[in-house]
N, CA, C and O atoms as a MOPAC input file, in Angstrom:
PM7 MOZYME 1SCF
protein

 N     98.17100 1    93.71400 1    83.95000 1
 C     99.16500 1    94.73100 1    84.17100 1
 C     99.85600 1    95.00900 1    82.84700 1
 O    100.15200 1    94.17400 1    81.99300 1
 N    100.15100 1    96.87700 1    82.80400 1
 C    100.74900 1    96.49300 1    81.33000 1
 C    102.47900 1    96.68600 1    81.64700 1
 O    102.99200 1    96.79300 1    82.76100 1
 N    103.09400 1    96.69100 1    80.47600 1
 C    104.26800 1    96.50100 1    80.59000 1
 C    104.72800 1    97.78100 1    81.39000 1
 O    105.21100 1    97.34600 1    82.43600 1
 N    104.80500 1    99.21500 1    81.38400 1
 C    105.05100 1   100.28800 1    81.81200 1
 C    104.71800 1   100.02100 1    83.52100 1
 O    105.44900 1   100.38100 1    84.44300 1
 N    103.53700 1    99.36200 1    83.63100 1
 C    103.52900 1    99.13400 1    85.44800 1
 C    104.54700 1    97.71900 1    85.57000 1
 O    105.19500 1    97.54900 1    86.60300 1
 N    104.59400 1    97.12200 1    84.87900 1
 C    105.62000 1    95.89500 1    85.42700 1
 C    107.19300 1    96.61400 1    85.42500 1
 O    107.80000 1    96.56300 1    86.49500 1
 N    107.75400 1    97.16900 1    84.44700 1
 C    108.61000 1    98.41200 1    84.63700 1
 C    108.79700 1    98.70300 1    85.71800 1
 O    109.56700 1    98.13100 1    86.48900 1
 N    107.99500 1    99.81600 1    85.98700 1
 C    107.75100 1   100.61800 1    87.78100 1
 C    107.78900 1    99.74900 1    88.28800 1
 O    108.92000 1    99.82800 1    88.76700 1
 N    107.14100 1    98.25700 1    88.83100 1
 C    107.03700 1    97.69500 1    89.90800 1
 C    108.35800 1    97.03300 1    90.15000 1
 O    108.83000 1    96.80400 1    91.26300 1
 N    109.02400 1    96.69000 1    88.75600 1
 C    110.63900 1    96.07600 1    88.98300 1
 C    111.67800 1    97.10500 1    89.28500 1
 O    112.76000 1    96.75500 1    89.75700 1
 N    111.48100 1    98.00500 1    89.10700 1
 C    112.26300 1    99.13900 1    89.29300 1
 C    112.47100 1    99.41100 1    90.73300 1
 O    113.63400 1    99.43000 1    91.13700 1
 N    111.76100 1    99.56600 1    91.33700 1
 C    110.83800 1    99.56800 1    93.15700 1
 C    111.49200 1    98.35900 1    93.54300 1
 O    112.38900 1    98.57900 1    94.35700 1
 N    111.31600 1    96.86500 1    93.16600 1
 C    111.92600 1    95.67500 1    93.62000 1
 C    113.27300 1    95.59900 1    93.60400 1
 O    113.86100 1    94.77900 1    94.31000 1
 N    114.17000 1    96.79200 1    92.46400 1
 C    115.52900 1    96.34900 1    91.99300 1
 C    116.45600 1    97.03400 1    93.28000 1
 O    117.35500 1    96.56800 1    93.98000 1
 N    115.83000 1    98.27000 1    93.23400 1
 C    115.96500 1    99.43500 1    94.44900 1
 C    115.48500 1    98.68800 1    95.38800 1
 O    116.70800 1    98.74200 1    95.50800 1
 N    115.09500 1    98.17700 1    96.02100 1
 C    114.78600 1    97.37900 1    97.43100 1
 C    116.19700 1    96.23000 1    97.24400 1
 O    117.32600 1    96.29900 1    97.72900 1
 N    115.62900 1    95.29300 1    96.42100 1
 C    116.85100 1    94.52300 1    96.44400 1
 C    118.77500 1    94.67300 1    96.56800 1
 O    119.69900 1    93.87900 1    96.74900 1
 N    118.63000 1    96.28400 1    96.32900 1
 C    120.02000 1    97.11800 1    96.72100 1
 C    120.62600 1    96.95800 1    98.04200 1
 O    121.78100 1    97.22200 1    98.37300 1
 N    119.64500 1    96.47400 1    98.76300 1
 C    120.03100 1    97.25000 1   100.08300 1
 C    119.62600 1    95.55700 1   101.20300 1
 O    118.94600 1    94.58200 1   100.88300 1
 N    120.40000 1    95.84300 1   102.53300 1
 C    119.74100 1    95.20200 1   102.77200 1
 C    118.74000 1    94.12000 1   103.49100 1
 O    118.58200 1    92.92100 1   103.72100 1
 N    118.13900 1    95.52500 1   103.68800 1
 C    116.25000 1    94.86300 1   103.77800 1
 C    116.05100 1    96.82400 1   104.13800 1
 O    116.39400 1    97.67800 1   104.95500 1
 N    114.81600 1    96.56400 1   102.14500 1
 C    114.26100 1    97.83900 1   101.85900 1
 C    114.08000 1    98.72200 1   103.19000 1
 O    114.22300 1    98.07100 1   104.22500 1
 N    113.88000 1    99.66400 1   103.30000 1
 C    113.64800 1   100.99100 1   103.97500 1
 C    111.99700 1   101.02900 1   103.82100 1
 O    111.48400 1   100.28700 1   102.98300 1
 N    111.17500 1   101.88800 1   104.62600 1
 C    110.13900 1   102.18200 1   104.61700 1
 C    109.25200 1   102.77000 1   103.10900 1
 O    108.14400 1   102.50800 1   102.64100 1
 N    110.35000 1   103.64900 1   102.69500 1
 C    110.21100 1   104.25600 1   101.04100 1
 C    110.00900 1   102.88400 1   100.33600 1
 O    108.97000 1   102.56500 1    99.75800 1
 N    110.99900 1   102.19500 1   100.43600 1
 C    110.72600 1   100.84400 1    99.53000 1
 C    109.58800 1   100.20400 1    99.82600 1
 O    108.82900 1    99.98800 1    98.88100 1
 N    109.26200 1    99.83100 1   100.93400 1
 C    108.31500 1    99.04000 1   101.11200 1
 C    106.87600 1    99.97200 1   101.09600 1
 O    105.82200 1    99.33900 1   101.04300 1
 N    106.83200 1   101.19400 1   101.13200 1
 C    105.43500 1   102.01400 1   101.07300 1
 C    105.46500 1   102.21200 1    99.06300 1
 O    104.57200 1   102.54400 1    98.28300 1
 N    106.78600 1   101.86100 1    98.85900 1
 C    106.43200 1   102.06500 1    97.29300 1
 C    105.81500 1   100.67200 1    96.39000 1
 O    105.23700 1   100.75900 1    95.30600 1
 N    106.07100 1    99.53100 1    97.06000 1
 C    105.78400 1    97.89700 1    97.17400 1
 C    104.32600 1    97.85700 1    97.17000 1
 O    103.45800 1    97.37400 1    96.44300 1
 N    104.37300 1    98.57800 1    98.30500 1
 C    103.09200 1    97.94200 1    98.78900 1
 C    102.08700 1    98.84200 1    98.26100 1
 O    100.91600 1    98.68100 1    98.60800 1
 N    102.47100 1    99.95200 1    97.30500 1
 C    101.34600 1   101.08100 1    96.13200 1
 C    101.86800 1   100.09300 1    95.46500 1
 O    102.09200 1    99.26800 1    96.35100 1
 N    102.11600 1    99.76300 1    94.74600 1
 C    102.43500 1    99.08000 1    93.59800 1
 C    101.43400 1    97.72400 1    93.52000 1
 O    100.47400 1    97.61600 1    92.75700 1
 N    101.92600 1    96.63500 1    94.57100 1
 C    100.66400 1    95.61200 1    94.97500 1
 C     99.74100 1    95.59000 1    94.98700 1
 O     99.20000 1    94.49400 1    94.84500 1
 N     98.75200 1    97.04700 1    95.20500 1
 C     97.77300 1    96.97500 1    95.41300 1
 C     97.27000 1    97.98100 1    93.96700 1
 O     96.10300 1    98.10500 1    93.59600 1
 N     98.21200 1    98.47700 1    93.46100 1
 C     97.53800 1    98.92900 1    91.94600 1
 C     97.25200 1    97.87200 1    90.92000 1
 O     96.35700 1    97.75200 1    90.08300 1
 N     98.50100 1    96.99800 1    91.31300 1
 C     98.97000 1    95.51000 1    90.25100 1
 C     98.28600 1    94.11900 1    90.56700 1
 O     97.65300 1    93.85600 1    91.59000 1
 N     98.52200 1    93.30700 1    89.53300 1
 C     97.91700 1    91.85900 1    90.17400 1
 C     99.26300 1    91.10700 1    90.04900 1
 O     99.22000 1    89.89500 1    89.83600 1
 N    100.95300 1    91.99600 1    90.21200 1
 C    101.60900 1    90.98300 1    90.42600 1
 C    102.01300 1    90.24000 1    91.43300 1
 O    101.73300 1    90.48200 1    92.60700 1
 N    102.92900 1    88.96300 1    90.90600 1
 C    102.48600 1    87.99000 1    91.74500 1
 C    104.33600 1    87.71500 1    92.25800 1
 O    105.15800 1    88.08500 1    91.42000 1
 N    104.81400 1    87.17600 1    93.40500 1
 C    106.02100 1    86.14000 1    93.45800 1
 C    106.73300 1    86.27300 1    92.37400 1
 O    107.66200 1    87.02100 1    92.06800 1
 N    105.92600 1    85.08800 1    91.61000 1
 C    106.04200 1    84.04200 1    90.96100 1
 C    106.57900 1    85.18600 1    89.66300 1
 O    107.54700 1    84.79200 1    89.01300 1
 N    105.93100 1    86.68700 1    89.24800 1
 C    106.39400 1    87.46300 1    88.41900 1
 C    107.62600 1    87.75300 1    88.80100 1
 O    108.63500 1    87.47700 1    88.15200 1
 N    107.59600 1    88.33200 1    89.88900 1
 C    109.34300 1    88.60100 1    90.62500 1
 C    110.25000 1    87.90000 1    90.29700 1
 O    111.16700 1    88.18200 1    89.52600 1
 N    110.01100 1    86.66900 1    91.01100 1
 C    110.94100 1    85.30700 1    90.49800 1
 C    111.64600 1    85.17600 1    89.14300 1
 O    112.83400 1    85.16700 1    88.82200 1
 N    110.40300 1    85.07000 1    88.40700 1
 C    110.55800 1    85.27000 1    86.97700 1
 C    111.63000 1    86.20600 1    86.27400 1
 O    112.34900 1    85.72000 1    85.40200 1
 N    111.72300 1    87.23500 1    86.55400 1
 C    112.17000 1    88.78700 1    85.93700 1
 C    113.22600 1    88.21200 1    86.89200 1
 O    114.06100 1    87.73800 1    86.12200 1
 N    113.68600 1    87.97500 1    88.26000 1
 C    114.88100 1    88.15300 1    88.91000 1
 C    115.99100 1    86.76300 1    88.04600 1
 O    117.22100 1    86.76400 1    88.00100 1
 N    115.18200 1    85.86600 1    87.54600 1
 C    116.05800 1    84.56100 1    87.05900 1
 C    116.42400 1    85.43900 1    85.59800 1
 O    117.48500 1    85.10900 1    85.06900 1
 N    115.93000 1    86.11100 1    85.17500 1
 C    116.88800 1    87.06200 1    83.89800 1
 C    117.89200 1    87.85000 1    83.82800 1
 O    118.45600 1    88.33300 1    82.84600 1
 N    118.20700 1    88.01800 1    85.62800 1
 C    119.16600 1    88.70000 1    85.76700 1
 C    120.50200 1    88.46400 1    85.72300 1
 O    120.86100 1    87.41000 1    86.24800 1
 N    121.50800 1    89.29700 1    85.14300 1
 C    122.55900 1    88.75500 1    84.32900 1
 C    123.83200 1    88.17300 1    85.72900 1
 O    123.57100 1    88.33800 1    86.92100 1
 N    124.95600 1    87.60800 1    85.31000 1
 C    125.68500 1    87.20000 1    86.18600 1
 C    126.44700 1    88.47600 1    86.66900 1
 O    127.04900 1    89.12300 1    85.81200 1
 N    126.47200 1    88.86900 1    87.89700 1
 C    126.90800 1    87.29200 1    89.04400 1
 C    125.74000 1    88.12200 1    90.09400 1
 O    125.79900 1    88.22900 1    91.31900 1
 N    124.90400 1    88.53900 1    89.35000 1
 C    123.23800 1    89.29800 1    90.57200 1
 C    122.43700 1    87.97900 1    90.48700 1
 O    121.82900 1    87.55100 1    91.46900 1
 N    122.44600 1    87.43400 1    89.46800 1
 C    121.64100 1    85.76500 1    89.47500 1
 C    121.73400 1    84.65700 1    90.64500 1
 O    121.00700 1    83.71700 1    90.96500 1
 N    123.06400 1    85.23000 1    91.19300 1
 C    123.71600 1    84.07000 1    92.20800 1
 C    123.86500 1    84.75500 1    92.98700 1
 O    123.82000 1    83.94900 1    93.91600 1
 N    124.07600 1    85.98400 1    93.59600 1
 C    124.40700 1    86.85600 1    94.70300 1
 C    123.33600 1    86.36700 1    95.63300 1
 O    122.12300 1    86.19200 1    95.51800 1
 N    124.03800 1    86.24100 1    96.40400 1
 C    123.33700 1    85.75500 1    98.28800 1
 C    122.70300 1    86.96000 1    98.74700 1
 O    121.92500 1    86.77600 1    99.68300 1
 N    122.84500 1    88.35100 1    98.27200 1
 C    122.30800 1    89.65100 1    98.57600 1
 C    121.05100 1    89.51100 1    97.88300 1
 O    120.07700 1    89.11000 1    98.52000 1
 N    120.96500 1    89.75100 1    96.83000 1
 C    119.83800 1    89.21100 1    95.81500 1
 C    118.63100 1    88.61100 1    96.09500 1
 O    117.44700 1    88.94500 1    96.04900 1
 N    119.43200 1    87.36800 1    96.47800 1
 C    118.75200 1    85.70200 1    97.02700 1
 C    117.58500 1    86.29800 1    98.14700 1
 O    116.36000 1    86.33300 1    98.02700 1
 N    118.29300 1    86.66400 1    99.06500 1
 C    117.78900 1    86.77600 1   100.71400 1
 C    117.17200 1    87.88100 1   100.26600 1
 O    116.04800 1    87.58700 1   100.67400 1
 N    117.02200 1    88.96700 1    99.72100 1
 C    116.09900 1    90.01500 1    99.31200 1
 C    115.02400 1    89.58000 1    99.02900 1
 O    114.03100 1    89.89000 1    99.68600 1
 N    114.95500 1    88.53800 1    97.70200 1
 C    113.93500 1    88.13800 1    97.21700 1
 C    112.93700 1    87.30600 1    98.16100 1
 O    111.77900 1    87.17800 1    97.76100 1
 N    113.34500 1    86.67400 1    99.51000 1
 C    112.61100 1    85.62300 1   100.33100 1
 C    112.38500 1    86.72300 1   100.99200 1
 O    111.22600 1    86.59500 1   101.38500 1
 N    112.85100 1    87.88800 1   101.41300 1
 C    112.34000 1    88.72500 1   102.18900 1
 C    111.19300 1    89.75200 1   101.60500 1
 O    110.40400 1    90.40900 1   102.28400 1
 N    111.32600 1    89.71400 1    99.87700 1
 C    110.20300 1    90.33400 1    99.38300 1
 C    108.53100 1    89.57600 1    99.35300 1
 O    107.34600 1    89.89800 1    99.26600 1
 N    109.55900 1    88.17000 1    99.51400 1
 C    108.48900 1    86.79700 1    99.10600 1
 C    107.91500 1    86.61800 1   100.30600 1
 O    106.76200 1    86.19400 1   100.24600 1
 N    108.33400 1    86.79800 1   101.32400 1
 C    107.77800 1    87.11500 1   103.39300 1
 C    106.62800 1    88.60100 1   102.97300 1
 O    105.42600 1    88.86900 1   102.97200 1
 N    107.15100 1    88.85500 1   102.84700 1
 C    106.66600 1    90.56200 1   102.88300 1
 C    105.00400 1    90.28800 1   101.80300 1
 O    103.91100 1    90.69100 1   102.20100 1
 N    105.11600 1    89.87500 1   101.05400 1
 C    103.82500 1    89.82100 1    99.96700 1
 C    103.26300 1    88.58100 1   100.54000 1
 O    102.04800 1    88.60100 1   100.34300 1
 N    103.53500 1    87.77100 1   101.01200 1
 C    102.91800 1    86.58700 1   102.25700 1
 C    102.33400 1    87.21000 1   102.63300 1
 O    101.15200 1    87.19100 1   102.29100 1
 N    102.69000 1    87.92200 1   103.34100 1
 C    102.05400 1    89.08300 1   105.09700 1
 C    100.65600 1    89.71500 1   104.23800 1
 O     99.51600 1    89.60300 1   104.68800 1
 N    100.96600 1    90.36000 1   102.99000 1
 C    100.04500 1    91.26400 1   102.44300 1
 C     99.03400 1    90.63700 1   102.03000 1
 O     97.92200 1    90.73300 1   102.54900 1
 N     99.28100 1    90.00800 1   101.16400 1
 C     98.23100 1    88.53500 1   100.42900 1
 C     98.54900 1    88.29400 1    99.17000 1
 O     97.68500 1    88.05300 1    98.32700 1
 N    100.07000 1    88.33800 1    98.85300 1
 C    100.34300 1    88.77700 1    97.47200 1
 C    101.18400 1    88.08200 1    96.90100 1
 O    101.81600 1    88.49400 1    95.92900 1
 N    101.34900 1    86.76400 1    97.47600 1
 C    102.73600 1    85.96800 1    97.02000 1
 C    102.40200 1    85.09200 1    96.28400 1
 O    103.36100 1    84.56900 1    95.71600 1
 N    100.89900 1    84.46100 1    95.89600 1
 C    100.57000 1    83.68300 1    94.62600 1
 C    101.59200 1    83.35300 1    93.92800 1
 O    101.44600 1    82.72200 1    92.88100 1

């Protein structure tokens, strides 16, 4: 994946993570994204622990991310 799709795909995750639990738009934009990309969780994870205070620790955040991390389970994508 190059950097410009990891971009888009965090962008899509940041906007999902707004809200909360994504909308259909979010998750039909997720789930183009997943299947263009080989990212993984474990990338999510990654990029979300860079996020500055106090979104690092937000319980909104948190529960987004296990619900993105459910959601790419379901698909086959949570590696």
């Amino acid at each position: 994946m190059n950097r410009n799709q990891l971009l888009t795909y965090l962008e899509a995750v940041d906007r999902a993570l707004q809200r909360t639990r994504y909308d259909e738009i979010d998750q039909s934009d997720i789930r183009y994204l997943l299947a263009q990309t080989r990212i993984t969780f474990r990338d999510v994870e990654l990029a979300a622990a860079t996020l500055p205070s106090p979104f690092d620790t937000d319980p909104l955040v948190i529960e987004n991310l296990r619900n993105l991390k459910t959601d790419m389970e379901l698909g086959g994508h949570a590696s």
